[in-house]
Short mmCIF file of the C-alpha atoms (twelve columns), coordinates in Angstrom:
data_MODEL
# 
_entry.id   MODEL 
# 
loop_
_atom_site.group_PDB 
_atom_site.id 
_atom_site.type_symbol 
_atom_site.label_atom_id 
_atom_site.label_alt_id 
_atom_site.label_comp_id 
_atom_site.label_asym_id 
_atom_site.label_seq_id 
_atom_site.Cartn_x 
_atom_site.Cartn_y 
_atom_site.Cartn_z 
_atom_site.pdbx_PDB_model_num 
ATOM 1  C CA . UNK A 1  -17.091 17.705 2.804  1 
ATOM 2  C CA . UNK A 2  -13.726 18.385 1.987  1 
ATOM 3  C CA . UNK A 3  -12.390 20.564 -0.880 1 
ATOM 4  C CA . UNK A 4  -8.867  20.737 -1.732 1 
ATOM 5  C CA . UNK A 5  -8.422  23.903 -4.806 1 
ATOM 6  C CA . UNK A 6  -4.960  23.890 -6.396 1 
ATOM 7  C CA . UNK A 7  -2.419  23.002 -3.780 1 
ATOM 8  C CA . UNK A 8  1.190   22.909 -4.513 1 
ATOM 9  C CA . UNK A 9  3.516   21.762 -1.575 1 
ATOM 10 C CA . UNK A 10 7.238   22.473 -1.236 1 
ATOM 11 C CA . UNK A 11 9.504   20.902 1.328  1 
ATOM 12 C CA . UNK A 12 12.559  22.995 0.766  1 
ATOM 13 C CA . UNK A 13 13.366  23.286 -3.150 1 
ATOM 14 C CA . UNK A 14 11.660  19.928 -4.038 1 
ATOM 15 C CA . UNK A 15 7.939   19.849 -4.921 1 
ATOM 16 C CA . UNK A 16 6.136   16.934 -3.120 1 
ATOM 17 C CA . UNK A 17 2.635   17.586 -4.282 1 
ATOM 18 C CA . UNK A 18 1.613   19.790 -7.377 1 
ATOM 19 C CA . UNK A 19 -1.401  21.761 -8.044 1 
ATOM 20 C CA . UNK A 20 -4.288  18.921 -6.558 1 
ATOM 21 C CA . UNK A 21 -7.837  19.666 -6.201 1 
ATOM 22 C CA . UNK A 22 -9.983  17.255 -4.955 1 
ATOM 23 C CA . UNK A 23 -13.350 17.130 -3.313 1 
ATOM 24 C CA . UNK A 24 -14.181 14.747 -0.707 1 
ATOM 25 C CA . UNK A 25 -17.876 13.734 -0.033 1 
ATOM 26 C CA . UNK A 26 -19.411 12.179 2.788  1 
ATOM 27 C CA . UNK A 27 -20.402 8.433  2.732  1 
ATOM 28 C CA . UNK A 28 -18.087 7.719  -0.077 1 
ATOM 29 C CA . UNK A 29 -14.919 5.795  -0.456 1 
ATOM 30 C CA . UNK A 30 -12.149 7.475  -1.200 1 
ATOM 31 C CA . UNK A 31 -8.407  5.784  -1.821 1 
ATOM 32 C CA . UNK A 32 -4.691  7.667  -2.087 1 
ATOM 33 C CA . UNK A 33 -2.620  5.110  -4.198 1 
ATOM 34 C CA . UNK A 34 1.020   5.309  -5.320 1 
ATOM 35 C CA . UNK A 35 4.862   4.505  -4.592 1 
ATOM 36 C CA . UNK A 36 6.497   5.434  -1.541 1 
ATOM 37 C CA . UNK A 37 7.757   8.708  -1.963 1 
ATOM 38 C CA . UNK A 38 4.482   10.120 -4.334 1 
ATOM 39 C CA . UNK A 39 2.988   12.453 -1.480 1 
ATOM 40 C CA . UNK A 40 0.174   10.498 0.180  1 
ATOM 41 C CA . UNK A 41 1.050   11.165 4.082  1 
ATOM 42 C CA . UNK A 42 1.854   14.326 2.871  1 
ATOM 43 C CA . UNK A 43 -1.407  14.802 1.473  1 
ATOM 44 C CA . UNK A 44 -3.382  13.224 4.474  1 
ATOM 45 C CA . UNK A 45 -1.408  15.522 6.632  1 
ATOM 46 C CA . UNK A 46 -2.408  18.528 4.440  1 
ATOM 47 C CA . UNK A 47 -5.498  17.262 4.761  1 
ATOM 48 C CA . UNK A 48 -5.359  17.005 8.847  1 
ATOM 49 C CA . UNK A 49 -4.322  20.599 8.864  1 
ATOM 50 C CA . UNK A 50 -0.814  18.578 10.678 1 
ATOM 51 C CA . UNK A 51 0.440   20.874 8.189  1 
ATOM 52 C CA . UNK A 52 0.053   24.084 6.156  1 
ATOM 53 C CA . UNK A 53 -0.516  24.827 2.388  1 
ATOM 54 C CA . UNK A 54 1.707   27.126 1.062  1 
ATOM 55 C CA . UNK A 55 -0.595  27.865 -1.594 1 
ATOM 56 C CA . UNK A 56 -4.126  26.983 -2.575 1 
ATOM 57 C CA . UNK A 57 -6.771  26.044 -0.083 1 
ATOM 58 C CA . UNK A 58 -8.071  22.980 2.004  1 
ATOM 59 C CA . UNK A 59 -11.879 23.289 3.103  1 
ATOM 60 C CA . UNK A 60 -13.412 21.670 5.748  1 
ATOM 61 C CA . UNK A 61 -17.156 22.082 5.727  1 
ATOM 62 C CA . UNK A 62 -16.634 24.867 3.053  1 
ATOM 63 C CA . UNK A 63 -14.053 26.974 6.220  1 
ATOM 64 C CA . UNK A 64 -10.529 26.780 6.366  1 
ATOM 65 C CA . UNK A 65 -8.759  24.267 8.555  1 
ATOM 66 C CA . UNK A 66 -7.307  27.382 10.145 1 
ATOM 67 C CA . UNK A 67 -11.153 28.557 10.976 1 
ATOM 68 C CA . UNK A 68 -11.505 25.968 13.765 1 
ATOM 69 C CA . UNK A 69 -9.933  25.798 16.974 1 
ATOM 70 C CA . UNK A 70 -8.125  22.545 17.828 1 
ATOM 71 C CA . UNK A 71 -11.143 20.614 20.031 1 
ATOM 72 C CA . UNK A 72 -13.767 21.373 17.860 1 
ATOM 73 C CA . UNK A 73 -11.737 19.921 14.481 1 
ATOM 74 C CA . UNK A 74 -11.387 16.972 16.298 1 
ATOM 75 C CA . UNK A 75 -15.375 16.758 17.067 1 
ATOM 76 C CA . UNK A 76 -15.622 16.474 13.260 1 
ATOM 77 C CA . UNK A 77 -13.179 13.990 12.162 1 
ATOM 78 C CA . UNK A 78 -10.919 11.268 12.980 1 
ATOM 79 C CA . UNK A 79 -7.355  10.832 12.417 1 
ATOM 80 C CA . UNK A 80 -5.535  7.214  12.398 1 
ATOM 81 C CA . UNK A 81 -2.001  7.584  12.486 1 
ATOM 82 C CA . UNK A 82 0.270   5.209  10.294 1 
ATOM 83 C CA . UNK A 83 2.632   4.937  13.359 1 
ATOM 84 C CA . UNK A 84 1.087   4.924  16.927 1 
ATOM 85 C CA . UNK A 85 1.387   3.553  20.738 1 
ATOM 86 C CA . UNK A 86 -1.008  1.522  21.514 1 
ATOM 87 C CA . UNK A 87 -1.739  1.344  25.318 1 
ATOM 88 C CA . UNK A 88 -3.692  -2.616 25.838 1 
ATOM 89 C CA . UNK A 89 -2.708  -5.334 24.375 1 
ATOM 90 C CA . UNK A 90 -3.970  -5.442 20.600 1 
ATOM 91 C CA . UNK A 91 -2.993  -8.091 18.201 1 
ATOM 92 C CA . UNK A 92 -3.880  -8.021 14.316 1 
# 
């Protein structure tokens, strides 16, 4: 599970995501919507741990995404990037 309590995100003097709390469940479907510009890769990267809250707190498995080294993060969850290199041949 994921819990997300009260984050607020700065980048420099502009606010890109304001006091969000959200909890995540397991075997549910969960959607970010809005317009470009709204926060959602900033949110999935908050989310990642790809970067740090400033304030509030992001729970993975009720620790901190600080709590867990690197490898083992990545035992527990998967991370498609919106840009990426694919190395065979792959055709949508």
């Amino acid at each position: 599970m994921i819990n997300i309590s009260n984050v607020t995100l700065s980048i420099g003097d502009k606010i890109v995501l304001e006091n969000i709390s959200w909890e995540i469940v397991p075997a549910t479907f969960n959607c970010i919507v809005g317009p470009n510009g709204a926060g959602k890769t900033t949110l999935l990267k908050l989310l990642t741990g790809e970067i740090p809250s400033a304030n509030g707190e992001v729970l993975f498995d009720n620790k901190t995404l600080t709590a867990y080294k690197a490898a083992k993060l990545a035992q527990k969850r998967a991370v498609v990037s919106q840009f990426h290199d694919t190395q065979f041949p792959f055709k949508c």
